[in-house]
Kinemage of the C-alpha trace (Angstrom):
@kinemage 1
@onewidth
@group {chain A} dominant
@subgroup {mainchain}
@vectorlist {calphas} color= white
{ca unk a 1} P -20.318 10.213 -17.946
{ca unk a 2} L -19.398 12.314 -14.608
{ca unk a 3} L -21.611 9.956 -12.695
{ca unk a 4} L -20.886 9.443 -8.969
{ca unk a 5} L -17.876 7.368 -8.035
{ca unk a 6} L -18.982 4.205 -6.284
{ca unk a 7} L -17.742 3.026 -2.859
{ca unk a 8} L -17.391 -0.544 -1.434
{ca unk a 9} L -17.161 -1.651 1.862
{ca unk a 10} L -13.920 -3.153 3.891
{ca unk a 11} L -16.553 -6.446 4.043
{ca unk a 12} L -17.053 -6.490 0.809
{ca unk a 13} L -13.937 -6.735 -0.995
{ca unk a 14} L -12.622 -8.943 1.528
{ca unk a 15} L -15.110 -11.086 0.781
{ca unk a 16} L -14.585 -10.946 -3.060
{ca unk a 17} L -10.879 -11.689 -2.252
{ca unk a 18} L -12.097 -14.689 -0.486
{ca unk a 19} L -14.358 -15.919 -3.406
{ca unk a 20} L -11.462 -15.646 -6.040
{ca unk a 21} L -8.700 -17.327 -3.545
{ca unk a 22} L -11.529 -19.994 -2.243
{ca unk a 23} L -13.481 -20.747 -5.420
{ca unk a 24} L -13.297 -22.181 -9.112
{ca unk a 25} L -13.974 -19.344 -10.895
{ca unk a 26} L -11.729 -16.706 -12.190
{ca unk a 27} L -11.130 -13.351 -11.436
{ca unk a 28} L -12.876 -12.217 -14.497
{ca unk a 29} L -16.232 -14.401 -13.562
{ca unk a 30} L -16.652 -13.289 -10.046
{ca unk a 31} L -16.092 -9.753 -10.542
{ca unk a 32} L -18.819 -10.029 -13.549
{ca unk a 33} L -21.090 -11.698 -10.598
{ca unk a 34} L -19.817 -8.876 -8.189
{ca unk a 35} L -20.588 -6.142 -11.043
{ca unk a 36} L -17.367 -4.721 -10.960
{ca unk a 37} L -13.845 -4.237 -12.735
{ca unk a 38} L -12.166 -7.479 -13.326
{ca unk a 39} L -8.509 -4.976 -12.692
{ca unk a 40} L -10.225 -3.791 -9.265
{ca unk a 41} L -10.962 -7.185 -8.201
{ca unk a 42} L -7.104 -7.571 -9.008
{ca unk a 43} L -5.965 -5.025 -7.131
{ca unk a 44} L -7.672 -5.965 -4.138
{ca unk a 45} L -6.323 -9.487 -4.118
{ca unk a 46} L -2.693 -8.265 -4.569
{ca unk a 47} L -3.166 -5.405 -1.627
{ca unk a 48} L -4.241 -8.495 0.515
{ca unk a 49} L -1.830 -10.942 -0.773
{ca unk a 50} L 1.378 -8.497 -0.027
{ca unk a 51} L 0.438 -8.404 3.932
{ca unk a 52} L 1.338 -10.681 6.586
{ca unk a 53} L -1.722 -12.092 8.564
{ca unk a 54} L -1.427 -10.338 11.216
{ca unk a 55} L -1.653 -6.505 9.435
{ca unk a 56} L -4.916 -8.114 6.864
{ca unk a 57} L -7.307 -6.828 9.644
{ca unk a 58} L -5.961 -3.025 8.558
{ca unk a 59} L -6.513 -3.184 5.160
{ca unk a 60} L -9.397 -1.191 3.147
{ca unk a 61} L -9.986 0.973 6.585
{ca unk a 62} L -9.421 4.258 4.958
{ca unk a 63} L -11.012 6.611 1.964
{ca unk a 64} L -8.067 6.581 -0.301
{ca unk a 65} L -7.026 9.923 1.204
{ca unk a 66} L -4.576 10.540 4.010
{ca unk a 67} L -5.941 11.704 7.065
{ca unk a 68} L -4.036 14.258 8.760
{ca unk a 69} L -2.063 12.196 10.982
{ca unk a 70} L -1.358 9.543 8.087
{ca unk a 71} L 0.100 12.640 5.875
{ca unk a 72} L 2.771 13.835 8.630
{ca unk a 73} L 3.560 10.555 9.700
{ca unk a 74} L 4.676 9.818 5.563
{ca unk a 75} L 6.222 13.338 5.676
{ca unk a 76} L 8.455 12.054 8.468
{ca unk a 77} L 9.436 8.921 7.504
{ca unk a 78} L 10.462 10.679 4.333
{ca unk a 79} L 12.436 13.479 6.190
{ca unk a 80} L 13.742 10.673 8.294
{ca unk a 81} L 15.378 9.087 5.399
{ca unk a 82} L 16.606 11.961 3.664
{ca unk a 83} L 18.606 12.623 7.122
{ca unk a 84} L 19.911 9.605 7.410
{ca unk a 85} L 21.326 9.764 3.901
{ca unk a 86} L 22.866 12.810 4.288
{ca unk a 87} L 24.856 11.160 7.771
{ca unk a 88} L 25.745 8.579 6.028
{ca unk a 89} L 27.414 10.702 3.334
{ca unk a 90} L 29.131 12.719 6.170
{ca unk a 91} L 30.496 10.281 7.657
{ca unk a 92} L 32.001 8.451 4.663
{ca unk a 93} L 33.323 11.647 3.635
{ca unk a 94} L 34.678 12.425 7.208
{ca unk a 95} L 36.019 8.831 6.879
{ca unk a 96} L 37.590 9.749 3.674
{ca unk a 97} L 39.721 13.317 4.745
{ca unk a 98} L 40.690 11.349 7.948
{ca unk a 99} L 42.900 8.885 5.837
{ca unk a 100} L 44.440 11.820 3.726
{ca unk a 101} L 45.988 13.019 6.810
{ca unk a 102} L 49.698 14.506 6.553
């Protein structure tokens, strides 16, 4: 086992997406032509079926790994939220106390 992990190109699983939306065969049958996973082949097609048109020329354009940038940018839109949150709390609980008034 432990043999080297193998890498396709942006090109071509775009293009394997295109032969299972396009074509008569099935998922199973081109990725058996392709000589890969049936569940890859999958996966691809549902990462490119979930964007809008206009976003499809930015998928597959990374290594699987976040590049520096990529990482803080999630880190921040997850602080971000967590923030917002928390406001929100505050100021249904400030909302609350103000209508206990004397």
């Amino acid at each position: 086992m432990g043999g080297t992990r193998r890498r396709f190109t942006r090109e071509f699983k775009l293009e394997a997406v295109r032969l299972v939306n396009e074509g008569n065969e099935s998922v199973s049958a081109v990725a058996e032509r392709l000589g890969i996973r049936p569940d890859m082949l999958r996966n691809w097609k549902r990462q490119v079926a979930g964007l809008p048109g206009a976003q499809k020329h930015n998928i597959f354009m990374g290594q699987g790994k976040a590049t520096g940038e990529a990482a803080e940018l999630k880190r921040l839109r997850r602080e971000v939220e967590q923030l917002q949150q928390e406001r929100d709390f505050l100021k249904k609980a400030a909302a609350y106390f103000a209508k206990e008034g004397p």
